[in-house]
C-alpha positions as CSV (number, residue, x, y, z in Angstrom):
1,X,39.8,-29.9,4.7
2,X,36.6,-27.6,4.2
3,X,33.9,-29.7,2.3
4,X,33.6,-27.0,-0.4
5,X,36.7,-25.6,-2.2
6,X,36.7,-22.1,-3.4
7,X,38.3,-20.5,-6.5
8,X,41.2,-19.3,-4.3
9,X,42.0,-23.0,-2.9
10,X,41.6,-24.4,-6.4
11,X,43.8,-22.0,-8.4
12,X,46.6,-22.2,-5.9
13,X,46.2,-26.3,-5.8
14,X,46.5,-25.7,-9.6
15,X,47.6,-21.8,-10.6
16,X,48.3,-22.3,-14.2
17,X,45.9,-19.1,-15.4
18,X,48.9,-17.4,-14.2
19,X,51.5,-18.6,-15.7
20,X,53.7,-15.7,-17.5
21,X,51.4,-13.4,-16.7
22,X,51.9,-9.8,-14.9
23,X,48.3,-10.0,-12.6
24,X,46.2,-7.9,-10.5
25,X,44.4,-8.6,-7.7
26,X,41.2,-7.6,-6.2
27,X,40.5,-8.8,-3.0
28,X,39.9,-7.4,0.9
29,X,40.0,-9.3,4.4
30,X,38.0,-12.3,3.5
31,X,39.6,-13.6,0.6
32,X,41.5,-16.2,2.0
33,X,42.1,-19.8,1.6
34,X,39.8,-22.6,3.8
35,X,43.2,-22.8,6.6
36,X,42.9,-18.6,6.0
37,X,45.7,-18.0,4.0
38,X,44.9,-13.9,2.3
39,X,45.0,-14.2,-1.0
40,X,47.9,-12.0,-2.6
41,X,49.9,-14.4,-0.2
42,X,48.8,-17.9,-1.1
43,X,49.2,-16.9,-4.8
44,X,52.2,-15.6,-4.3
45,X,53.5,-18.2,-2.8
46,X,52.7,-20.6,-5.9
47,X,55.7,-19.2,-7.3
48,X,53.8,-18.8,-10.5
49,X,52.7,-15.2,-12.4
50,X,53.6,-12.3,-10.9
51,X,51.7,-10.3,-8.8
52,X,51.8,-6.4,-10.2
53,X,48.9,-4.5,-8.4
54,X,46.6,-4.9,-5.8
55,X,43.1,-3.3,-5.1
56,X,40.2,-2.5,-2.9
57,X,36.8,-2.5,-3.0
58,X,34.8,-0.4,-0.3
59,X,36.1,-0.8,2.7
60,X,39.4,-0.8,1.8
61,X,42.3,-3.4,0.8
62,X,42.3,-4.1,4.5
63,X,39.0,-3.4,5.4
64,X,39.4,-0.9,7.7
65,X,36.8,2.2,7.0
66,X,33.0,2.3,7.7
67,X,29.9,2.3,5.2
68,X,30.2,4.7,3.0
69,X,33.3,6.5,4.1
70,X,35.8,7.7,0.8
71,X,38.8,5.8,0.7
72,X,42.1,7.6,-0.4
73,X,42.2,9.4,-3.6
74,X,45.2,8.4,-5.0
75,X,47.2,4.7,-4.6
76,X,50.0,3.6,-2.6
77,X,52.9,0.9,-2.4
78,X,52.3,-2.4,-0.8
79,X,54.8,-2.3,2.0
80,X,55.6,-6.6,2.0
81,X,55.1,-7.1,-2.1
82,X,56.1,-3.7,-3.5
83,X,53.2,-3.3,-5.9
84,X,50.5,-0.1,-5.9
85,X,47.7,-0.7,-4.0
86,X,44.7,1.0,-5.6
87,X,41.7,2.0,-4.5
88,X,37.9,1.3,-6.2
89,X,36.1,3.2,-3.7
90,X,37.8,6.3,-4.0
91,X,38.4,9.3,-6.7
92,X,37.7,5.8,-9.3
93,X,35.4,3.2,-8.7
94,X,36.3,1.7,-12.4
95,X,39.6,1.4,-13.2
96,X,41.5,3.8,-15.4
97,X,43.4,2.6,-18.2
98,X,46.8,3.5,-15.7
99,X,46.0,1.2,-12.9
100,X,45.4,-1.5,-15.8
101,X,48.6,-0.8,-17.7
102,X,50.8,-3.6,-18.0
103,X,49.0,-6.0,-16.4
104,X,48.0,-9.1,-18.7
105,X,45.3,-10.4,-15.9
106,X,42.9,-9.4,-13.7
107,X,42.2,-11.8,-11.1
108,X,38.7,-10.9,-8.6
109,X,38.5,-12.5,-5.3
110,X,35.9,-11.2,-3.5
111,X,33.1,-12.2,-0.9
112,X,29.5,-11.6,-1.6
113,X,26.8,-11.8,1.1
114,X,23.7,-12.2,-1.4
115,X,22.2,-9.2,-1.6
116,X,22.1,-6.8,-4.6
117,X,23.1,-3.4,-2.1
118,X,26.3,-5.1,-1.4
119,X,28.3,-2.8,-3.5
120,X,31.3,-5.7,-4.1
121,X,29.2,-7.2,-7.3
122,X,29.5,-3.7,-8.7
123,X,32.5,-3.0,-8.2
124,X,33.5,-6.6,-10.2
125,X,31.1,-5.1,-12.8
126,X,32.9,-2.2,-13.7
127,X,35.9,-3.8,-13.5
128,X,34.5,-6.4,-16.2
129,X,33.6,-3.1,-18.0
130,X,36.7,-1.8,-18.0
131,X,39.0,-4.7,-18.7
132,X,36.7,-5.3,-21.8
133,X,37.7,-1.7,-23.2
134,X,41.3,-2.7,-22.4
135,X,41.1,-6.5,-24.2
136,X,42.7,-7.4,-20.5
137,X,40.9,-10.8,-19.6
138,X,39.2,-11.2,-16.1
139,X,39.5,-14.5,-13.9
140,X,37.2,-14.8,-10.8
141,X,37.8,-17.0,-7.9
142,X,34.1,-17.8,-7.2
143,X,32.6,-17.9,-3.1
144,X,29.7,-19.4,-1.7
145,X,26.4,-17.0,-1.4
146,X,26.6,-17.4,2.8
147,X,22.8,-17.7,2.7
148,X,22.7,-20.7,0.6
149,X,21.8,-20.7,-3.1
150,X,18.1,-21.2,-2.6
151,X,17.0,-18.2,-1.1
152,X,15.9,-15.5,-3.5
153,X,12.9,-12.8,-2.8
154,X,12.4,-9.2,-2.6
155,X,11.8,-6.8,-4.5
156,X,13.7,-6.4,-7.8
157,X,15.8,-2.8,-9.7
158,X,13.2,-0.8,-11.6
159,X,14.6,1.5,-15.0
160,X,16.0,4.9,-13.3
161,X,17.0,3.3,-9.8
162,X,20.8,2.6,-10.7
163,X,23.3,3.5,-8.5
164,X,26.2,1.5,-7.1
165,X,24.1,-0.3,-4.5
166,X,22.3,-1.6,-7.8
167,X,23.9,-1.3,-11.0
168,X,22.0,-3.9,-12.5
169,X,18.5,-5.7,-12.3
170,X,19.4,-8.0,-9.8
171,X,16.8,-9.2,-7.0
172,X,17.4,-7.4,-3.4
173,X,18.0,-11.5,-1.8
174,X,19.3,-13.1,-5.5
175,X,20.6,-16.0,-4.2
176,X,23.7,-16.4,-6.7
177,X,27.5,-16.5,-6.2
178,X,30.1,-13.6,-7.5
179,X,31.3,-16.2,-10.1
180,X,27.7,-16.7,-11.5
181,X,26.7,-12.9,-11.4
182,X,29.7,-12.4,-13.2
183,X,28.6,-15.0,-16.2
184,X,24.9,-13.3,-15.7
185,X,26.9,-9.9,-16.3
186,X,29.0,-11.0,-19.4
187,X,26.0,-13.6,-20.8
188,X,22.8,-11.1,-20.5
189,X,23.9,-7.4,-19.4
190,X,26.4,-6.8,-22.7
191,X,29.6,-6.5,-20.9
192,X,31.7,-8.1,-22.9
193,X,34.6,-9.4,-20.9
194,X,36.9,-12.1,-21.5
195,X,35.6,-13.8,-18.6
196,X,37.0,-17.0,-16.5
197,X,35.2,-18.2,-13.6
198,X,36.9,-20.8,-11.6
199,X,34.4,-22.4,-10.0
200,X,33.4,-24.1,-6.6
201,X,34.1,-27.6,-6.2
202,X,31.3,-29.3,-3.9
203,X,29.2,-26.6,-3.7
204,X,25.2,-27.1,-4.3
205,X,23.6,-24.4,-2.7
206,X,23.9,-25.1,1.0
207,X,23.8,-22.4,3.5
208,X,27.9,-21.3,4.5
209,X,27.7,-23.1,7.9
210,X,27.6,-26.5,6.2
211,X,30.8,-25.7,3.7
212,X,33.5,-26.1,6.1
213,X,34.6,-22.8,5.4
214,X,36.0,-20.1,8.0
215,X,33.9,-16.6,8.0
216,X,35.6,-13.8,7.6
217,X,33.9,-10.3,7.9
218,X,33.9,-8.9,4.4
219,X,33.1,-5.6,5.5
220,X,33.5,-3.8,9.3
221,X,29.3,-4.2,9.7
222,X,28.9,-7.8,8.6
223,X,30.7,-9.8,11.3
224,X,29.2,-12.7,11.7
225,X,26.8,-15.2,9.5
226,X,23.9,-13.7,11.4
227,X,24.4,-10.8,10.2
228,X,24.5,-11.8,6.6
229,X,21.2,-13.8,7.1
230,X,19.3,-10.5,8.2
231,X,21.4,-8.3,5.8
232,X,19.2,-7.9,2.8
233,X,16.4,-7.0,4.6
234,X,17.5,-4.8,7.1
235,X,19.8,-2.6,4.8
236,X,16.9,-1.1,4.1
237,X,17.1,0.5,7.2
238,X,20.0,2.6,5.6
239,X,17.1,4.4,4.0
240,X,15.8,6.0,7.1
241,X,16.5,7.9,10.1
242,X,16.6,5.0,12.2
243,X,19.8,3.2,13.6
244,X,20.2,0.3,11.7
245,X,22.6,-1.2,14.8
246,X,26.2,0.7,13.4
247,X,27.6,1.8,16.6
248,X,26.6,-1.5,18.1
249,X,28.0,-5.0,18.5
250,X,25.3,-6.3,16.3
251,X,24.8,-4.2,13.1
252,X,21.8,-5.0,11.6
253,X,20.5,-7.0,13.5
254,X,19.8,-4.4,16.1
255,X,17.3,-1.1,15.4
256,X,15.5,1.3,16.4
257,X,15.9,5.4,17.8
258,X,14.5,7.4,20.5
259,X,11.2,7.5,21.0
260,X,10.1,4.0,20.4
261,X,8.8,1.3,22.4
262,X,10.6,-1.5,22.1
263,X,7.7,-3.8,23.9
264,X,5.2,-2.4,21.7
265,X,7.1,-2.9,18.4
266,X,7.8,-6.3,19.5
267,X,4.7,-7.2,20.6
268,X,3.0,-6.1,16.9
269,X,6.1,-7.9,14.9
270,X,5.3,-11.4,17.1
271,X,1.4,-10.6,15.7
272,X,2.6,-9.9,12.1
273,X,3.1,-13.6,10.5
274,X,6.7,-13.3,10.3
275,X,8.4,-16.6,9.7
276,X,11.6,-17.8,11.6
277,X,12.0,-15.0,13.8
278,X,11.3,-13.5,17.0
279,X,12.2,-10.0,18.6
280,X,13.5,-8.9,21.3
281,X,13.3,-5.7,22.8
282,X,15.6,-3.7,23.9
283,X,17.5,0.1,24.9
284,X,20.9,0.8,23.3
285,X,23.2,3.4,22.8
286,X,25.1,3.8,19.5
287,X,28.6,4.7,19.6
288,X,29.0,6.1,16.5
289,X,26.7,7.1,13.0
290,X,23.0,7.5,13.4
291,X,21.9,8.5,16.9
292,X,25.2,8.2,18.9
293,X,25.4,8.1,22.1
294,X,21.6,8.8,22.1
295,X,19.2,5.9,23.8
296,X,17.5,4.1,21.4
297,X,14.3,2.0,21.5
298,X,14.4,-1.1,19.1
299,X,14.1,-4.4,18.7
300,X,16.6,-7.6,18.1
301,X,16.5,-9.8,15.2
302,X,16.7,-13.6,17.0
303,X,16.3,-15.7,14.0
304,X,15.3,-19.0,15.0
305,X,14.7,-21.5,11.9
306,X,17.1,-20.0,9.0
307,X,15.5,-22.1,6.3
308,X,12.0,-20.2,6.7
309,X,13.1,-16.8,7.2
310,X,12.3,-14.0,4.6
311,X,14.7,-11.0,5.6
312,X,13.3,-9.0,2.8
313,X,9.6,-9.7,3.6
314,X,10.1,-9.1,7.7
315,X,11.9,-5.8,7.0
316,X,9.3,-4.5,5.0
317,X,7.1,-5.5,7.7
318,X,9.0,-4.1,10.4
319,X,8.8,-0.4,8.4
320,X,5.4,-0.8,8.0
321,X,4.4,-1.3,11.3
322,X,6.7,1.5,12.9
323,X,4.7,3.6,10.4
324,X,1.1,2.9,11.8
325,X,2.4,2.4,15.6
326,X,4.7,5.4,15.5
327,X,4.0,7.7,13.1
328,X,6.9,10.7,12.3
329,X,9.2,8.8,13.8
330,X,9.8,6.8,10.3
331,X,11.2,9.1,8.8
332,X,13.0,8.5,5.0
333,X,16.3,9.6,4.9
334,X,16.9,12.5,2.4
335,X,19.2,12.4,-0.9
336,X,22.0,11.9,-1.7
337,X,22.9,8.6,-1.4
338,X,25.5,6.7,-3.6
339,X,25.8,10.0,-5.8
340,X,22.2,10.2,-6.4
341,X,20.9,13.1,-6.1
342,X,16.9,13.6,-7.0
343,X,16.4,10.0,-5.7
344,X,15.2,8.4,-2.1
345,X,17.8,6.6,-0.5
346,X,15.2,3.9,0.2
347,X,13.7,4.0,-3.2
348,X,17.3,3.7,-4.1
349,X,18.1,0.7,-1.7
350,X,14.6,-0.9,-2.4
351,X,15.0,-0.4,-6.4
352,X,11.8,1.9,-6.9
353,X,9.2,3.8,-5.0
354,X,6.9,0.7,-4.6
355,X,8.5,-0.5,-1.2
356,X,8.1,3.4,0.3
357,X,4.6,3.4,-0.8
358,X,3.4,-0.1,0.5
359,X,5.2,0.8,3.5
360,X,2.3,3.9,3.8
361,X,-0.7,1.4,2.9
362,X,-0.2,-0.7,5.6
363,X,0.8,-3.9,3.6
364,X,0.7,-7.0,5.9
365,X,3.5,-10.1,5.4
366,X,1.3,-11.5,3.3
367,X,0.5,-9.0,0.9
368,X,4.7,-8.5,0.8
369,X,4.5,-12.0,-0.2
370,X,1.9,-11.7,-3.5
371,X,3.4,-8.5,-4.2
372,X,7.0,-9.7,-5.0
373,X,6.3,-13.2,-6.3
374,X,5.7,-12.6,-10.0
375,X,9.3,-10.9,-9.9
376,X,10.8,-14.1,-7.6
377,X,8.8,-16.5,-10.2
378,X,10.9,-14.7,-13.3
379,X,13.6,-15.1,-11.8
380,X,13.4,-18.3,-11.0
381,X,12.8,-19.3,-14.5
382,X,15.8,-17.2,-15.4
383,X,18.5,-18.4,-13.5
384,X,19.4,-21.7,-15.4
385,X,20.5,-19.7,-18.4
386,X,23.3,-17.8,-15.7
387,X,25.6,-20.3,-15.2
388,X,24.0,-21.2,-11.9
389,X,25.3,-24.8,-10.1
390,X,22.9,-27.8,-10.1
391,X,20.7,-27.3,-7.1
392,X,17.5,-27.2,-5.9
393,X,14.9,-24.5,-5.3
């Protein structure tokens, strides 16, 4: 048995909430129980509720599409329980009052990754948002943060840099669960939801590896728990016209594009006081998205001591030092992104124009550092109002 027990585990070992009650049921690939059970058929199996509808965040139900492909416009049947399947990613990211009708629950299983782009957490918002306009109440199964519950840092959302990779002023690494967003989202950001979080039983803050828990990718670019430790850092990548590593066997943690010199970037990143990482240089060839089948100079992400590691901090630096080693070929990626329109995607990723233009003064690691720490010190002194579990850090 894992050491730490999720919501899904506990409400099947005790799936009372659902008693006499039509429910739907958000959830994708890696909502499953600790012996990897998917969740519509462990609660099913309870024999108690009844399952009514089922839906999908991006990615799909069943995870299937890439980054920021649509999913379908309308809904279909599930083919083993029956029930319409709809989608949140789609022609509706909120759900209408029809998908809602004649449920009496909404039940949210979902796994986060820690970092505020990880459009999951939103998609739970406006479902908070719209089962509070319904009166439907909202149970979520709550998941470990895989990064641990200490590590918090990067920049934070700045007024007029919404979007659905931020909906809320969340930092970029917020070291927080889904179940505790969701009691930050109801307690402090005026949603007012009748809101249940079934919490995690043994859980205070250690990294995934140490739970006992399988890893499922939540997503077709986050396979493995590497690339959730470099994630919120190098998603920032999505912001420029550089591969971020789609098209490779290790999405980002892999990047770069033609024209680089992988020995030379490496060589300046080893000089740049990152902490808990080296780099590797390398040639690739994507096989899809940015730069396919094009050879690519870039680096590799090795990290080597996960408890000092700052993904935000050494992705900023990385950016800055392509910028002063190779000029034009940093180049920002143009709007849209996300439905915005007169926004940068990476001021849109980063949560305002500050990253973008420290990127062009040449900001070392340590400058990163003093520049994001009066956000990282409110937050710190926020987070025990948020429901957060007893932990260090």
């Amino acid at each position: 048995m894992a050491a730490v027990r999720t919501g899904l585990d506990r409400l099947v070992a005790d799936p009372a909430p659902l008693a006499g009650r039509r429910y739907g049921l958000v959830c994708h690939p890696a909502s499953v129980t600790h012996d990897l059970v998917a969740a519509p058929a462990a609660l099913a199996a309870t024999g108690v509720g009844q399952l009514a509808a089922l839906f999908g965040p991006q990615h799909g139900l069943s995870g299937h599409t890439q980054d920021n492909m649509i999913e379908w416009a309308g809904g279909y049947l599930d083919p083993r329980y029956g029930v319409p399947v709809h989608s949140l990613y789609g022609a509706f990211r909120k759900p209408t009052p029809h998908m809602l009708a004649g449920l009496d629950l909404m039940v949210i299983d979902l796994q986060d990754v820690g970092c505020r782009v990880y459009t999951f957490i939103w998609t739970m918002a406006l479902i908070l948002e719209a089962c509070a306009e319904a009166g439907l109440p909202v149970l979520v199964l709550d998941r470990p943060n895989p990064l641990g519950g200490r590590r918090y840092e990067g920049p934070g959302l700045e007024p007029g840099y919404e979007s659905f990779v931020g909906l809320y002023p969340l930092l970029l690494c917020h070291g927080l669960t889904i179940g505790e967003i969701a009691r930050w989202l109801v307690g402090t950001q005026g949603l007012s939801a009748d809101l249940t979080v079934i919490e995690l039983e043994g859980w205070r803050g250690e990294p995934w590896a140490q739970t006992g828990l399988p890893w499922v990718l939540p997503s077709p670019n986050m396979p493995t728990l590497e690339t959730a430790l470099v994630y919120p850092g190098m998603v920032l990548f999505e912001g420029t016209r550089l591969s971020e590593g789609r098209g490779t066997c290790r999405p980002f943690e892999i990047v770069g594009a033609p024209g680089i010199d992988p020995d030379r970037w490496a060589d300046e990143l080893h000089e740049s006081d990152l902490r808990g990482v080296r780099f590797r240089p390398l040639w690739f060839e994507p096989t899809f998205n940015k730069h396919a089948e094009q050879l690519c100079g870039g680096v590799q992400l090795h990290v080597t001591d996960p408890a000092t590691f700052e993904p935000t901090v050494t992705a900023a630096v990385m950016l800055t030092t392509l910028r002063y080693l190779f000029g034009d070929l940093l180049q920002w990626l143009d709007p849209p992104y996300e439905y915005v329109h007169d926004r940068l995607p990476i001021d849109i990723l980063a949560g305002s124009p500050d990253l973008r233009a420290g990127v062009e003064a040449r900001r070392t690691a340590a400058d990163w550092r003093a520049a994001w720490t009066p956000t990282r010190t409110r937050f710190r002194g926020l987070r025990a109002a948020w429901g957060v579990y007893e932990r260090g850090g």
